[in-house]
KOLKEPA-171891 format. One record per residue: residue number from 0; residue in one letter; x, y, z of N, C-alpha, C in turn. Coordinates in Angstrom, 2 decimals, decimal comma. Example, Ala and Ser with C-alpha at 12.3 -4.5 7.8 and 13.67 -1.06 7.14 Angstrom:
BEGIN
num_residu_n.c1_n.c2_n.c3_ca.c1_ca.c2_ca.c3_c.c1_c.c2_c.c3
0_a_13,19_-5,69_7,80_12,30_-4,50_7,80_13,20_-3,30_7,80
1_s_12,85_-2,25_7,08_13,67_-1,06_7,14_12,90_0,03_7,87
# end
This chain:
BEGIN
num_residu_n.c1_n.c2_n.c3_ca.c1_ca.c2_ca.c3_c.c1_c.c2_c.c3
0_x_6,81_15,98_12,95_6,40_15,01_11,92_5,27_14,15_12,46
1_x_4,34_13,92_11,82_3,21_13,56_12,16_2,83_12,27_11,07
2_x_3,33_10,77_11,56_3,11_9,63_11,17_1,59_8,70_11,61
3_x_1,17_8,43_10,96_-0,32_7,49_11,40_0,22_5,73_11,01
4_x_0,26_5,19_11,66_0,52_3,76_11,78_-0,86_3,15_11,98
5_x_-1,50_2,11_11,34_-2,46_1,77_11,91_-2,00_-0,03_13,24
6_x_-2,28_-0,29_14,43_-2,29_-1,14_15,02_-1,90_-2,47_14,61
7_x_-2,24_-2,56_13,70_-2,60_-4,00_12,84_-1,18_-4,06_11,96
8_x_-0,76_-3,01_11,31_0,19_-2,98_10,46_1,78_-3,08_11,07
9_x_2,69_-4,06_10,10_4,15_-4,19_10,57_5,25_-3,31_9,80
10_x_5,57_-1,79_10,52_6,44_-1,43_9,94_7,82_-1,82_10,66
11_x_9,24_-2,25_9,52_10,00_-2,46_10,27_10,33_-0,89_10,91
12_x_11,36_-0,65_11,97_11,60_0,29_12,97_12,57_1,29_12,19
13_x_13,82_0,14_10,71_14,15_0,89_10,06_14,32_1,52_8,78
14_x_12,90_1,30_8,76_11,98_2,12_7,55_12,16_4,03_7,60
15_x_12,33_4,73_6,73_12,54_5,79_6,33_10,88_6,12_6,26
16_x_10,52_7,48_6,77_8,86_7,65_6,58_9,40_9,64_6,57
17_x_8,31_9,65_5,78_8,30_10,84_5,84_7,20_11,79_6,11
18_x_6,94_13,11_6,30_6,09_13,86_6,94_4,58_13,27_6,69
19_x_3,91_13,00_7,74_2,49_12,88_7,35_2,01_11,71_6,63
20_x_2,98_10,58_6,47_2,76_9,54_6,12_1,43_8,38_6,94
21_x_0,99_8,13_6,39_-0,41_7,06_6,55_-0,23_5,36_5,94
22_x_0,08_5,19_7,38_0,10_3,34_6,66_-1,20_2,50_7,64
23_x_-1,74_2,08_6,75_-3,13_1,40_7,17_-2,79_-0,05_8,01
24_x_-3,95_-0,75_8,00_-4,70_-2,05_8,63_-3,89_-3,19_7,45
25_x_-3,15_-3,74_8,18_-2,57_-5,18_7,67_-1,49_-5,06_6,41
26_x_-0,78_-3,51_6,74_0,13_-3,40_5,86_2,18_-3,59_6,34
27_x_2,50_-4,29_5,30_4,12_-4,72_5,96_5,04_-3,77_5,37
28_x_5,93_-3,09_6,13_6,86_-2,04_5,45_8,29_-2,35_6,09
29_x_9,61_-2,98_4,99_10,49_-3,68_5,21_11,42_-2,54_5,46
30_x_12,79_-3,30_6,14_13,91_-2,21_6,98_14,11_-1,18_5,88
31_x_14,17_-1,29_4,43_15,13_-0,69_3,52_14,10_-0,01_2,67
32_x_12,88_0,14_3,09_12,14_1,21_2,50_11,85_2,99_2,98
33_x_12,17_3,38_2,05_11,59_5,00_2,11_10,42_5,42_1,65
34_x_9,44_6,10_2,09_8,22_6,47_1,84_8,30_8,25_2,38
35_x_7,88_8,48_1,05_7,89_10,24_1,19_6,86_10,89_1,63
36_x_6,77_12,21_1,89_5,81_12,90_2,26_4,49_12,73_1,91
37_x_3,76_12,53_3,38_2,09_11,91_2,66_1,90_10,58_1,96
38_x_2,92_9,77_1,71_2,32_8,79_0,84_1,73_8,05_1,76
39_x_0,90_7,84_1,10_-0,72_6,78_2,01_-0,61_4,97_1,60
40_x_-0,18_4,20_2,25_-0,67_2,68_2,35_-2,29_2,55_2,56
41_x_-3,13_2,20_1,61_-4,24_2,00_2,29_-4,50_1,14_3,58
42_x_-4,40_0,36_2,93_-4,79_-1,03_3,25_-4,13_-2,39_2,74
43_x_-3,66_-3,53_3,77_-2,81_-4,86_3,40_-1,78_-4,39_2,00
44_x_-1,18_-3,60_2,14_0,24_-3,24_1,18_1,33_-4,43_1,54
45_x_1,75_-4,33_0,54_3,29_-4,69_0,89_4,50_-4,36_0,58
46_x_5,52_-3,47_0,91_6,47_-2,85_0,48_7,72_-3,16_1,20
47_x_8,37_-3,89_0,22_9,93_-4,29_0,35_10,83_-3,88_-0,22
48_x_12,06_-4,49_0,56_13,22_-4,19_-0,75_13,81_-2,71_-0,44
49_x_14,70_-2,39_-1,40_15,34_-1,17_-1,21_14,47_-0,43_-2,25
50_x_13,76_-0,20_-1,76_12,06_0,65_-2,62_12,07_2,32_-1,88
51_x_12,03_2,74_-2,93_11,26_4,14_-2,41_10,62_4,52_-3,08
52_x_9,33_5,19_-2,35_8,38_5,54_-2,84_8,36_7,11_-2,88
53_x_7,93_8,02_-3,73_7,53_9,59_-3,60_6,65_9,98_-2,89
54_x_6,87_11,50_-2,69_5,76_12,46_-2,43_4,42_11,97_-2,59
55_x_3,61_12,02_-1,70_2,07_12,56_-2,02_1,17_11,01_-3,38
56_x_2,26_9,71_-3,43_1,97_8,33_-3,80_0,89_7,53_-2,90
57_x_-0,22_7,30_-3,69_-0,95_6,13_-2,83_-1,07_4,78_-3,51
58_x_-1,18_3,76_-2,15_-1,07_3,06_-2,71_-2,08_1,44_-1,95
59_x_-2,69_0,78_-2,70_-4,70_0,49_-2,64_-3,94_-1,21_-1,99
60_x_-4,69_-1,78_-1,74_-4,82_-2,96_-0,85_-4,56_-3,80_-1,73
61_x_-3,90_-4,71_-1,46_-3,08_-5,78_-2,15_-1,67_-5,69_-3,09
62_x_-1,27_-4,61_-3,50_-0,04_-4,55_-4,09_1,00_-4,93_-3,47
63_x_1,85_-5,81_-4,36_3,35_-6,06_-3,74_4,29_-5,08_-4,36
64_x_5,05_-4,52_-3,73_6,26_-3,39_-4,13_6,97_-3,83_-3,93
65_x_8,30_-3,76_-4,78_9,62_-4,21_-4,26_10,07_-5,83_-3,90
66_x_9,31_-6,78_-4,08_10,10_-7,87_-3,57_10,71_-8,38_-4,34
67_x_11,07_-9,77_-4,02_12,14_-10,54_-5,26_11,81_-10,31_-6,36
68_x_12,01_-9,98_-8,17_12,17_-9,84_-8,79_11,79_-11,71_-9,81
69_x_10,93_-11,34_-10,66_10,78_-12,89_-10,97_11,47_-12,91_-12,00
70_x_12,93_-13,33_-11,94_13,98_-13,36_-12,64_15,02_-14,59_-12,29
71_x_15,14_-15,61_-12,73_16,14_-17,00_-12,61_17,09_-16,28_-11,91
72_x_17,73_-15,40_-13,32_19,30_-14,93_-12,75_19,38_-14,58_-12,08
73_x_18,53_-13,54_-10,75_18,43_-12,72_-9,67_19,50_-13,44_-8,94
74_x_20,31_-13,23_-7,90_20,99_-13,50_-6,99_21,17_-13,19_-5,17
75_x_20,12_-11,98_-5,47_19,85_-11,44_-4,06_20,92_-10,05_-4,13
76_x_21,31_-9,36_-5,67_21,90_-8,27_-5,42_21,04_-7,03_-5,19
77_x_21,96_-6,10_-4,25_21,14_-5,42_-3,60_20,43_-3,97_-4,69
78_x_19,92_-4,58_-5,22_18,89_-3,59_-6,56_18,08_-2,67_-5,89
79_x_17,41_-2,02_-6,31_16,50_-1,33_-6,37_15,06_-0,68_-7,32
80_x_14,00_-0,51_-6,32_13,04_0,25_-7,40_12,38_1,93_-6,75
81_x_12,67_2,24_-7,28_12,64_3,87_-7,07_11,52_4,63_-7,84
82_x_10,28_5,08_-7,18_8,59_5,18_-7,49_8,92_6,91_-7,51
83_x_8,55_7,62_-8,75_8,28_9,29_-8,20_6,99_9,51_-7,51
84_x_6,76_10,78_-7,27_5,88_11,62_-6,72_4,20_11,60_-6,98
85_x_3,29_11,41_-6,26_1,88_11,36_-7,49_1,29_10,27_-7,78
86_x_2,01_9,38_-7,87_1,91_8,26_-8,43_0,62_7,60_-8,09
87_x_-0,73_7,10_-8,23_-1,89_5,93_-7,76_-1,55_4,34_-8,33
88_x_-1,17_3,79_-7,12_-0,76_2,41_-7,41_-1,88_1,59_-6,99
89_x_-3,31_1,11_-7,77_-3,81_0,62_-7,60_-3,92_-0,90_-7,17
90_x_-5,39_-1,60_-6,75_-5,52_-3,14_-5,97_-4,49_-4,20_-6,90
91_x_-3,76_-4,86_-6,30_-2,79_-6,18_-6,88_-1,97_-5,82_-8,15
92_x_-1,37_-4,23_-7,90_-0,11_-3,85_-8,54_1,19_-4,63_-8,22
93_x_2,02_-5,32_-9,13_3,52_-5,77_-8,52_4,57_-4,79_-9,57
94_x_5,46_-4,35_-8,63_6,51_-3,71_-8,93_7,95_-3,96_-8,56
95_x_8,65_-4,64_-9,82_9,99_-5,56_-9,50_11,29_-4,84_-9,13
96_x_12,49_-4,50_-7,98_13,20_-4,05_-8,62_14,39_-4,53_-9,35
97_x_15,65_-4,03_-9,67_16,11_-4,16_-10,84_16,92_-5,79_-10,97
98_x_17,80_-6,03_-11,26_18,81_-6,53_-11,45_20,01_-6,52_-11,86
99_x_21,46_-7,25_-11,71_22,54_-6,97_-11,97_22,85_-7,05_-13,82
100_x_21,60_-7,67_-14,57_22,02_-7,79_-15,82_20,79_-6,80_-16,23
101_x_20,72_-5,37_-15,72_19,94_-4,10_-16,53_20,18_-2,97_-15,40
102_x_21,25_-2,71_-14,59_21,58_-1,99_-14,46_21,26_-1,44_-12,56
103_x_20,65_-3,01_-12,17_20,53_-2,48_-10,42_19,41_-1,58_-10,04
104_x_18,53_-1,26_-11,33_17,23_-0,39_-11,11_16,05_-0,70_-11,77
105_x_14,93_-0,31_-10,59_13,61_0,17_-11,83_12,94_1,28_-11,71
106_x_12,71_1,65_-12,59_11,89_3,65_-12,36_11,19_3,96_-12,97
107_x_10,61_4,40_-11,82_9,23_4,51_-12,12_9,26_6,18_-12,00
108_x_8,25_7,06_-12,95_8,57_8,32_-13,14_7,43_8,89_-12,18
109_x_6,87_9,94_-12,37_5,72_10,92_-11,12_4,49_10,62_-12,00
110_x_3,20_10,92_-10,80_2,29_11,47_-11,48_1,62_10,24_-12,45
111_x_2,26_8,83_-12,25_1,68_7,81_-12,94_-0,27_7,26_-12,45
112_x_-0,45_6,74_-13,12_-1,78_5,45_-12,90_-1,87_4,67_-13,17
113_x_-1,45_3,25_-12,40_-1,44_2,08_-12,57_-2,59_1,54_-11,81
114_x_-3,44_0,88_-12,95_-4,47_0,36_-12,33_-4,77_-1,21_-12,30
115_x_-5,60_-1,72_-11,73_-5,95_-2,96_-10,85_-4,40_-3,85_-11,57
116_x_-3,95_-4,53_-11,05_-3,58_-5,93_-11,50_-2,03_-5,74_-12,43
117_x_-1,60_-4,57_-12,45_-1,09_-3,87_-13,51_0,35_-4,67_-12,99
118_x_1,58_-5,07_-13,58_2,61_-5,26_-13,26_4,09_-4,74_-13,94
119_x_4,70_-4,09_-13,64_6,24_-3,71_-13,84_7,40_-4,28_-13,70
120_x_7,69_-4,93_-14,64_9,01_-5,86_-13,96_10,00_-5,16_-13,80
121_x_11,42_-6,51_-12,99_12,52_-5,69_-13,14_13,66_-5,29_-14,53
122_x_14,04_-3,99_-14,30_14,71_-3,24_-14,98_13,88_-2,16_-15,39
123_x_13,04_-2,21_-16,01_12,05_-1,37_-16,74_11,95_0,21_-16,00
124_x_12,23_0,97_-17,26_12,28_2,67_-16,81_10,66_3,07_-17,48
125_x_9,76_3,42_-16,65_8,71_4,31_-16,88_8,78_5,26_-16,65
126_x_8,08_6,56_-17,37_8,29_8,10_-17,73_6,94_8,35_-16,80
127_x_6,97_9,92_-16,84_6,18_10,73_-15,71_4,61_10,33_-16,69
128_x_3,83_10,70_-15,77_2,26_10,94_-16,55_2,41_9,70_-17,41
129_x_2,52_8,14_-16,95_2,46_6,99_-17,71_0,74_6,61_-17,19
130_x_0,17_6,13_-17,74_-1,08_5,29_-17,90_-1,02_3,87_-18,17
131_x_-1,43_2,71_-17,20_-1,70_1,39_-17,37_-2,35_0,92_-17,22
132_x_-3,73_0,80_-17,84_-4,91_-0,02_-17,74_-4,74_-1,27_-16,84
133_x_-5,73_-1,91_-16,11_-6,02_-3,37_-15,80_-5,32_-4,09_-16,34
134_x_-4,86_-4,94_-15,68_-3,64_-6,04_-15,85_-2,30_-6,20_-17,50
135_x_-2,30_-4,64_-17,40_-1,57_-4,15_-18,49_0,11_-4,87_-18,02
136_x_1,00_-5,61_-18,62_2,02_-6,66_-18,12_3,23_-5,82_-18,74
137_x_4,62_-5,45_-18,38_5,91_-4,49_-18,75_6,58_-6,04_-17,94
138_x_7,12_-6,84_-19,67_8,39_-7,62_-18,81_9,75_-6,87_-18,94
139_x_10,68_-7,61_-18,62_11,91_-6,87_-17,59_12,49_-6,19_-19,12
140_x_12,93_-4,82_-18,18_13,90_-4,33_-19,37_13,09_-2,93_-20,21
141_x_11,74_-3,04_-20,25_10,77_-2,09_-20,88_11,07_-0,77_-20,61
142_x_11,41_0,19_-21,22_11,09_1,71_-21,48_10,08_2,10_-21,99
143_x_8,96_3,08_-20,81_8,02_3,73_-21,51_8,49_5,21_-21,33
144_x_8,29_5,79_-22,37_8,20_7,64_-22,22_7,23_8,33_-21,76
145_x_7,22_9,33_-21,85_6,31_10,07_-20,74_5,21_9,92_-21,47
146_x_3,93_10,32_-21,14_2,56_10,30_-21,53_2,04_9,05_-22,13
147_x_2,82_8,23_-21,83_2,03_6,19_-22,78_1,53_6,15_-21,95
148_x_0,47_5,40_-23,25_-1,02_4,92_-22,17_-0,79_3,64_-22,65
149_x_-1,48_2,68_-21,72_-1,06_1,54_-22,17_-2,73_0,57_-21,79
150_x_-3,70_0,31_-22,91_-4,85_-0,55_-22,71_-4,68_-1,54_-21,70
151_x_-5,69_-1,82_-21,32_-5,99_-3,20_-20,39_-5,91_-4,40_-21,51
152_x_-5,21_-5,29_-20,40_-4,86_-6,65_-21,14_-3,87_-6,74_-22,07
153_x_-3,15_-5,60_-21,95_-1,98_-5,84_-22,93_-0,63_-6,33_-22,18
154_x_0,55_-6,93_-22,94_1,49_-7,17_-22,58_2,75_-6,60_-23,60
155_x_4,02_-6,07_-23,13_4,66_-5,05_-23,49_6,06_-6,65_-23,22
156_x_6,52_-7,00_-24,96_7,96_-8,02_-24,69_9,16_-7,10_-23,78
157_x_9,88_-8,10_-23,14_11,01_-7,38_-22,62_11,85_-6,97_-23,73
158_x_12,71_-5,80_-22,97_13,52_-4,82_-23,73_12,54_-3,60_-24,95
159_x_11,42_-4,03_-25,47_11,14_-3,26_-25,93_11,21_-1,52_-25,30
160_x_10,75_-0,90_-26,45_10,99_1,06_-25,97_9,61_1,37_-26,46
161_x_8,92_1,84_-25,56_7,56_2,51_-25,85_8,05_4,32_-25,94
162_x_8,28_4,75_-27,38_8,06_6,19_-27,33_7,26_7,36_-26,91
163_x_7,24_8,69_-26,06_6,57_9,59_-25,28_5,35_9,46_-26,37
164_x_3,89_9,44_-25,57_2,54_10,27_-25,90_2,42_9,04_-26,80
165_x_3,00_7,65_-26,95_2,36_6,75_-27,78_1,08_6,11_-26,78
166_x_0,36_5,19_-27,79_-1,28_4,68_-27,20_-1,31_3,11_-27,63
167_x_-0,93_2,59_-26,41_-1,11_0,72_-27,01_-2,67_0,55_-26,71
168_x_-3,20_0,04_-27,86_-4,59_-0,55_-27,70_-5,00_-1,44_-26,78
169_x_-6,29_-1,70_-26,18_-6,33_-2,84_-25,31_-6,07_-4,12_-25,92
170_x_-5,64_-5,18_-25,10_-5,51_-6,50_-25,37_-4,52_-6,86_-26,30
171_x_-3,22_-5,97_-26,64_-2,57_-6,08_-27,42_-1,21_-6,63_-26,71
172_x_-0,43_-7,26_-27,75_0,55_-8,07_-27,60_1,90_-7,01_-28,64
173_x_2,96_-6,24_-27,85_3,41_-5,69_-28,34_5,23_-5,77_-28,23
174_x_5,76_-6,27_-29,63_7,20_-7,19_-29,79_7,95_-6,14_-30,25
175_x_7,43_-4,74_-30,34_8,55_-4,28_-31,39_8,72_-2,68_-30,73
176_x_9,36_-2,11_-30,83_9,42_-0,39_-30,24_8,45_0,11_-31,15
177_x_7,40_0,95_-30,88_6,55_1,62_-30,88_7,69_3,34_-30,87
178_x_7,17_4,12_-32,06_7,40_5,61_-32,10_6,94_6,36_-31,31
179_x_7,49_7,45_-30,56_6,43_8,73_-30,24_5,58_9,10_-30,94
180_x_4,18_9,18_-30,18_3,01_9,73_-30,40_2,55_8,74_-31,52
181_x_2,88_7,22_-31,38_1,81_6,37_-32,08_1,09_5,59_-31,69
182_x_0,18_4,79_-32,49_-0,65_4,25_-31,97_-0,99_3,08_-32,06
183_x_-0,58_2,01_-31,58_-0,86_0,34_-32,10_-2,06_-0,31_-31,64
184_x_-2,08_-1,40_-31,87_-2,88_-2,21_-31,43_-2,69_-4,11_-31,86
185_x_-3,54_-4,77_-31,43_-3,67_-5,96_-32,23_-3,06_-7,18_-31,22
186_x_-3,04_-8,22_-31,63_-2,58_-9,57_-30,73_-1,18_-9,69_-30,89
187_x_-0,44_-9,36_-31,87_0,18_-8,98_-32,10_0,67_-7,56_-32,74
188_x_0,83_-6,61_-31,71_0,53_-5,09_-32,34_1,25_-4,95_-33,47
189_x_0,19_-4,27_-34,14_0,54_-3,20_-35,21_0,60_-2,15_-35,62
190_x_1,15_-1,04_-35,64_1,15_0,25_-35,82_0,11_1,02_-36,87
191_x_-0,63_1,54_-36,14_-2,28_1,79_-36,65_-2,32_3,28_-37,13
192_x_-0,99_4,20_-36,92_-1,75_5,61_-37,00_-0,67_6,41_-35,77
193_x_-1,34_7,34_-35,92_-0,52_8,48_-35,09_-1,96_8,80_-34,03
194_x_-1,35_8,77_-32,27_-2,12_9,11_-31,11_-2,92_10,58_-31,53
195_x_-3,65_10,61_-32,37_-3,93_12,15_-32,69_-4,98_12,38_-31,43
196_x_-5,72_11,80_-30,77_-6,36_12,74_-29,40_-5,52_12,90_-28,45
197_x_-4,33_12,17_-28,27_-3,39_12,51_-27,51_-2,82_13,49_-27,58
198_x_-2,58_13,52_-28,88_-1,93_15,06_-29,48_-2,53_16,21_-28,89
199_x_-3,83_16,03_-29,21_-4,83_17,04_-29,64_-5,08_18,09_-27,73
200_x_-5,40_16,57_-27,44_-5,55_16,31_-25,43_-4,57_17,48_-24,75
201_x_-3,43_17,27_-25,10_-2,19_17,67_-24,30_-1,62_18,90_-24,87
202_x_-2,21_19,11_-25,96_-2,04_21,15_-26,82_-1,18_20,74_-27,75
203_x_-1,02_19,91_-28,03_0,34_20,42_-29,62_-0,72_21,26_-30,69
204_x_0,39_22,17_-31,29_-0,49_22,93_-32,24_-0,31_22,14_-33,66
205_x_-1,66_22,74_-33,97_-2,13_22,09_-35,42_-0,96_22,04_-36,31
206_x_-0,15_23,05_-36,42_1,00_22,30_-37,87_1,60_21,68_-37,04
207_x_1,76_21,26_-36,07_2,85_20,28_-35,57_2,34_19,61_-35,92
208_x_0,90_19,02_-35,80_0,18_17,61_-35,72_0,28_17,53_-36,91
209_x_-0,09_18,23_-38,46_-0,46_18,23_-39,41_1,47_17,59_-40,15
210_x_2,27_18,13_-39,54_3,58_17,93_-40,18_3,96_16,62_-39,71
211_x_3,32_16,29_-38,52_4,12_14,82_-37,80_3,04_13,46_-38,76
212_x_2,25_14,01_-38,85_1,25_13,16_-39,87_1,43_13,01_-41,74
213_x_2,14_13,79_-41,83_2,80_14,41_-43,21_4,32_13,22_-43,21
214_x_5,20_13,44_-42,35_5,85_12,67_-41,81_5,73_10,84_-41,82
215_x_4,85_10,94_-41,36_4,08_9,63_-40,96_3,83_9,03_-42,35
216_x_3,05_9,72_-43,02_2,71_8,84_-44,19_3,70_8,52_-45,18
217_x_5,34_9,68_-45,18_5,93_9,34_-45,90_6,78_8,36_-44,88
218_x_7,19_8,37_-44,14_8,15_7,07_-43,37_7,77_5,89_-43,41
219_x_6,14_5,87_-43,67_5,73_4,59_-43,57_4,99_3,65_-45,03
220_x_5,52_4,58_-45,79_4,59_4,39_-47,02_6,07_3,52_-47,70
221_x_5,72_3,12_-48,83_5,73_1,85_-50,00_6,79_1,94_-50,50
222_x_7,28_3,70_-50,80_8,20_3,77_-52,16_9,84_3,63_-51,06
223_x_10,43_2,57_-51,46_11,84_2,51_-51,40_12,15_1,87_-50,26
224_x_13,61_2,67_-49,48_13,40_1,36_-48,41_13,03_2,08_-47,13
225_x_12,77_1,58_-45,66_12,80_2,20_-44,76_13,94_2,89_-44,23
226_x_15,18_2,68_-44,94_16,20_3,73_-44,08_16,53_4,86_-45,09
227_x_15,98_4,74_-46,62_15,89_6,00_-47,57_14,98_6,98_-46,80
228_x_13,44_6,26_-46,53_12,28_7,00_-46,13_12,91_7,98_-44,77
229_x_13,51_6,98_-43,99_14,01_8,07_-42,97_14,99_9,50_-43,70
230_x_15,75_9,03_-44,34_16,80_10,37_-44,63_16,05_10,97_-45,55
231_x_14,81_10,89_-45,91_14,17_11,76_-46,84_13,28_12,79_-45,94
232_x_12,88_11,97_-44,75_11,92_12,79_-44,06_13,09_13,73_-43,04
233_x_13,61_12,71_-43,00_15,13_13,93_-41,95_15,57_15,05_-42,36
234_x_15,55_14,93_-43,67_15,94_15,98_-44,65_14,84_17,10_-44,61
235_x_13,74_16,88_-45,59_12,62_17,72_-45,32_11,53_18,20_-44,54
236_x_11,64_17,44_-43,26_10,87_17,49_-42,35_11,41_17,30_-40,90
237_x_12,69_17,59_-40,82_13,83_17,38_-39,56_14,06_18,28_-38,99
238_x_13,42_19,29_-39,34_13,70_20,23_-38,37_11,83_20,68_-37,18
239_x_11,22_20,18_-37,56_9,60_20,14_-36,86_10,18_19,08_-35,62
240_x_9,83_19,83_-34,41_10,18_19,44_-33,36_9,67_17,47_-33,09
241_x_8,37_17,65_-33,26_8,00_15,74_-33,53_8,59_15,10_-33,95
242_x_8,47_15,66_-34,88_9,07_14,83_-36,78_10,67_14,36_-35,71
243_x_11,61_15,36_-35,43_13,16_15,07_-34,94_12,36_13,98_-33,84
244_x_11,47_13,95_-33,08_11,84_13,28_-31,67_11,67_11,45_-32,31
245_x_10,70_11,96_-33,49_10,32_10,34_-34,09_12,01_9,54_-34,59
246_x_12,60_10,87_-35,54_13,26_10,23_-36,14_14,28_9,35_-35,10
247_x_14,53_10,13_-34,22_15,61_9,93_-33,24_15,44_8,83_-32,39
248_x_14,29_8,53_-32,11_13,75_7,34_-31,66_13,94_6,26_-32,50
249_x_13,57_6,25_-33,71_13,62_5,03_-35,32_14,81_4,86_-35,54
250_x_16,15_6,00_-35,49_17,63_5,27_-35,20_17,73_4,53_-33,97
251_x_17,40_4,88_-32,82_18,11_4,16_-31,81_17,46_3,19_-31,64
252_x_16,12_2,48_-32,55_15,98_0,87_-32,36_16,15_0,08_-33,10
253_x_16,25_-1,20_-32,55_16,64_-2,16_-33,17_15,59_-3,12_-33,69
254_x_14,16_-2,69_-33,77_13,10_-3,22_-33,98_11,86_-2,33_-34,07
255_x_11,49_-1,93_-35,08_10,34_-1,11_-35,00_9,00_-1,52_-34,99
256_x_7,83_-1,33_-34,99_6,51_-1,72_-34,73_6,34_-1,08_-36,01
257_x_5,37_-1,66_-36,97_5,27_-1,26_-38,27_3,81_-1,15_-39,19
258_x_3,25_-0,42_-39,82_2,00_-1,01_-39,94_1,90_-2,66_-40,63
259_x_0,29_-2,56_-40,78_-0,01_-4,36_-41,63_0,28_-3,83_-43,42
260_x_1,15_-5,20_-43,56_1,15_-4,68_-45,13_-0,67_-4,55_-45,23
261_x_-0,54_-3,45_-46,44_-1,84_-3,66_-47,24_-2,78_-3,01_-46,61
# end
């Protein structure tokens, strides 16, 4: 096993490292961290806590990982935040882990990009192939699904559920669960449309897109109420693989993101 320490840097002795790991110039790595194969510290990191990091994860000068949790209730229980594989944790990333009132975790999925300034609080489950613009904010409790992108300058309320392949606009302020594969925006987001380059980006075929949009206009349109509109589209359009992942998502919240009347 072949570890690179740089001089300057304080790893504690019982830190977990794994093959080929690279920790730079002025970086601190606490007793109860694991770092997997290859993952690279650039430079002045900081990684605490009962943190582990994945495979083949880098991670840029100034981020805090893992420390106290900016949470009143915190108590010093022994939580965790658990990073997959892939991952680019860009300059003055903070990543919280969990607490005893969401379950003792935060997770983070593979293959993410979190860029400059970006922060994750504790509890919050992020999905593989997530995207976070510049100082994009997840308070405690947040679920994103796989493929959300999330604009710079936005902030995501706690507990909300960001559904797979949805697109928060930049600078948006977002209170309500967001569907798979949609698309908000606004100071207060509003549900603008369906991610169709996302769609388009990642291969879904044309009647999928064409049926989840078919979908779309009747769930969200005028006539009757929103829980008729659902069992109408469940009915005739419940069996198109989207169409089910939307619906299934729109039962299990308790707050949806909706368009602007009018």
């Amino acid at each position: 096993m072949s570890v690179s320490i740089h001089p300057t840097a304080v790893v504690d002795p019982a830190a977990k490292l794994g093959e080929d790991v690279s920790i730079g110039p002025f970086c601190v790595v606490g007793p109860d961290v694991q770092l997997g194969d290859r993952v690279r510290l650039t430079s002045h990191v900081v990684v605490e806590g009962r943190t582990r990091i994945g495979d083949e994860s880098v991670v840029y000068p100034f981020a805090s990982i893992g420390h106290r949790p900016q949470d009143l209730k915190f108590k010093g229980e022994p939580s965790e935040l658990i990073i997959g594989r892939n991952n680019q944790i860009r300059e003055h990333v903070t990543m919280s882990p969990g607490t005893e009132g969401g379950g003792m975790v935060t997770r983070v999925g593979d293959n993410g990009l979190f860029m400059v300034g970006v922060h994750v609080a504790h509890d919050c489950v992020v999905g593989n192939n997530a995207v976070l613009a510049n100082n994009a904010t997840l308070a405690g409790h947040v679920e994103l699904g796989d493929f959300v992108t999330i604009g710079g300058l936005s902030a995501v309320r706690q507990f909300v559920r960001i559904g797979s392949h949805a697109m928060i606009g930049g600078m948006s302020g977002v209170e309500k669960d967001v569907i798979p594969y949609g698309l908000v925006m606004g100071d207060r987001a509003r549900l603008a449309g369906l991610n169709l380059v996302g769609l388009e980006r990642r291969g879904f075929q044309k009647d999928e897109i064409h049926a989840l949009r078919a979908a779309y206009r009747l769930l969200f349109g005028n006539e009757g109420t929103f829980a008729e509109r659902m069992e109408e589209v469940g009915r005739d359009m419940g069996q198109q693989t989207l169409v089910a992942d939307v619906l299934t998502f729109a039962r299990a919240s308790r707050s949806l993101c909706q368009p602007r009347e009018g």
